[in-house]
C-alpha positions in Angstrom: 130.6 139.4 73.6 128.4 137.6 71.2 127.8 141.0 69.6 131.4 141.5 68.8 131.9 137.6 67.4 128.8 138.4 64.9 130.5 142.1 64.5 134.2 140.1 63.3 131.8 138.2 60.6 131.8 134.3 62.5 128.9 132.8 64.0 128.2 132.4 67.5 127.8 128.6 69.2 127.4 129.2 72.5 126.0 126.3 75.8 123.9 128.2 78.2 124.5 129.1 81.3 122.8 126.8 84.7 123.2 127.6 88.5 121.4 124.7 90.2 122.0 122.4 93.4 123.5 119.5 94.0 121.7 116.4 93.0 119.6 117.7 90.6 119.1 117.4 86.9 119.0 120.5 84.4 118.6 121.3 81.0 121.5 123.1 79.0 120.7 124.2 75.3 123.5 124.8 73.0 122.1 128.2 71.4 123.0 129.1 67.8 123.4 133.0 67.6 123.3 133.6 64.0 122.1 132.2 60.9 124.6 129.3 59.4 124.1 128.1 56.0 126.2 124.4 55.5 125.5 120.8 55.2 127.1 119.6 58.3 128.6 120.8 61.5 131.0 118.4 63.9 132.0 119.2 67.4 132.6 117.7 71.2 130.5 119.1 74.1 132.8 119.1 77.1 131.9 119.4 80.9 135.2 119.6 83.0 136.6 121.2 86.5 139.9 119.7 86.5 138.9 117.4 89.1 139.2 113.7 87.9 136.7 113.3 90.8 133.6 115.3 90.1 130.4 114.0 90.3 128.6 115.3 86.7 127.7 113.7 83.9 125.9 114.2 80.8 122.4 111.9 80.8 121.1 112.7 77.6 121.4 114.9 75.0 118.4 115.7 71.9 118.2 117.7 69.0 115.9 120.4 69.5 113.0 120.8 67.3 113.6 123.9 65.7 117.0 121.7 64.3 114.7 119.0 63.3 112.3 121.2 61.2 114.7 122.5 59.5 115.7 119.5 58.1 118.9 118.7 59.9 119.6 115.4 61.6 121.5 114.6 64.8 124.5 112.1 65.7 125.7 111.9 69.0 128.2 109.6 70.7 128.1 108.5 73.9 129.8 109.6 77.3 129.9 111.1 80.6 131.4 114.0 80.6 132.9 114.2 76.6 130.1 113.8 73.3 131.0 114.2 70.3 127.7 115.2 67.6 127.6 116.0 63.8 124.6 117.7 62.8 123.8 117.1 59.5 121.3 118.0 56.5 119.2 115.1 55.0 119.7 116.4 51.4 123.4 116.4 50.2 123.3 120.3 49.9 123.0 123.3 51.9 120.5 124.7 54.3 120.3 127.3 56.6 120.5 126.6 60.8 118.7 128.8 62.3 118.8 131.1 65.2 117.4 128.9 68.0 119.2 126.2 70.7 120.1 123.3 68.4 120.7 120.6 71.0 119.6 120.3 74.3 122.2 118.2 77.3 120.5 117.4 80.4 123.3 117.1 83.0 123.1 115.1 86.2 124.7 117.1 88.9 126.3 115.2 91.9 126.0 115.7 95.8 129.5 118.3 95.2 128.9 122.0 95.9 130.4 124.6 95.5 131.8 123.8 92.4 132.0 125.8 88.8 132.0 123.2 85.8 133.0 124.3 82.2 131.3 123.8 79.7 132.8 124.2 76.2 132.0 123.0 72.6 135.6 122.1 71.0 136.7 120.5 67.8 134.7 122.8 65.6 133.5 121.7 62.2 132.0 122.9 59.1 131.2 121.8 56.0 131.7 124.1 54.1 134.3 125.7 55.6 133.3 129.0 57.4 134.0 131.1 60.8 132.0 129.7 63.6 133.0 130.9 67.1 132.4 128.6 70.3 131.7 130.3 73.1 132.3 128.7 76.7 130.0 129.2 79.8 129.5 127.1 83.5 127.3 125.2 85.1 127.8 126.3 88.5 126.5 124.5 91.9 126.3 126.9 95.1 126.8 126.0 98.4 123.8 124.5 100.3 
C-alpha cells in the first residue's frame, strides 16, 4: 500500500502499528515514508473505537530527533484522545523531512480487551501545498 501512494506521486504519513495488553503503556511513531520538502505541515492525531467509553488516552507525545536535526520544530496541543501538531521549520524557507518517524505518542491503554483502536492522522496540511497521503493503522489490545 505505501508503495502504491509513493507510486501515484504523494507522500506517505503513516502511525505505526501496536498490539499490547491492557494497562500498559506503548510507543507509537508517526513514520514519514518519503522525503517532503516544505516549511510547515499541520494535522490532528486521532485515537477512536466508537465507544465514548474506552479507556485510552494519549500521555505524551515528542518530536523525534531525527525531526529535530533537521531543523524542524514541534507544536502540539493538548488532549486525550484528539492532538492537533504543526511541524514547522525554524528558518522561513524550505527544508527537506526526512524518511524517519517524526513524532512519537505514547498511549496509555486501559484495563478493556479485546478492543481495536484507530488510529488516524486527519486535517492534513502543507505548506506549500503538495500530495501527502495519511495512512490509518490500530492499536489493538487482545484478550487476556
Amino acid at each position: 500500500m505505501i508503495q502504491a501512494v509513493i507510486n501515484a506521486n504523494a507522500t506517505p504519513l503513516m502511525p505505526g502499528f501496536v498490539l499490547k495488553g491492557q494497562n500498559e503503556q506503548v510507543q507509537l511513531p508517526v513514520l514519514l515514508h518519503k522525503p517532503l520538502e516544505l516549511h510547515e505541515l499541520e494535522c490532528t492525531l486521532v485515537i477512536a473505537d466508537g465507544d465514548s467509553k474506552a479507556d485510552i488516552k494519549i500521555e505524551t507525545i515528542e518530536p523525534s530527533p531525527e525531526l529535530l536535526s533537521a531543523g524542524f520544530q514541534f507544536f502540539p496541543s493538548e488532549g486525550d484522545r484528539e492532538i492537533t501538531l504543526s511541524i514547522r521549520h525554524k528558518s522561513d524557507g524550505v527544508a527537506t523531512l526526512p524518511v524517519a518517524p517524526l513524532f512519537v505518542a505514547t498511549l496509555a491503554l486501559g484495563g478493556m480487551s479485546q478492543v481495536i483502536y484507530s488510529v488516524s492522522l486527519i486535517g492534513m496540511k502543507a505548506q506549500p501545498a503538495q500530495p501527502v497521503c495519511t495512512v490509518g493503522n490500530a492499536a489493538i489490545v487482545p484478550p487476556p
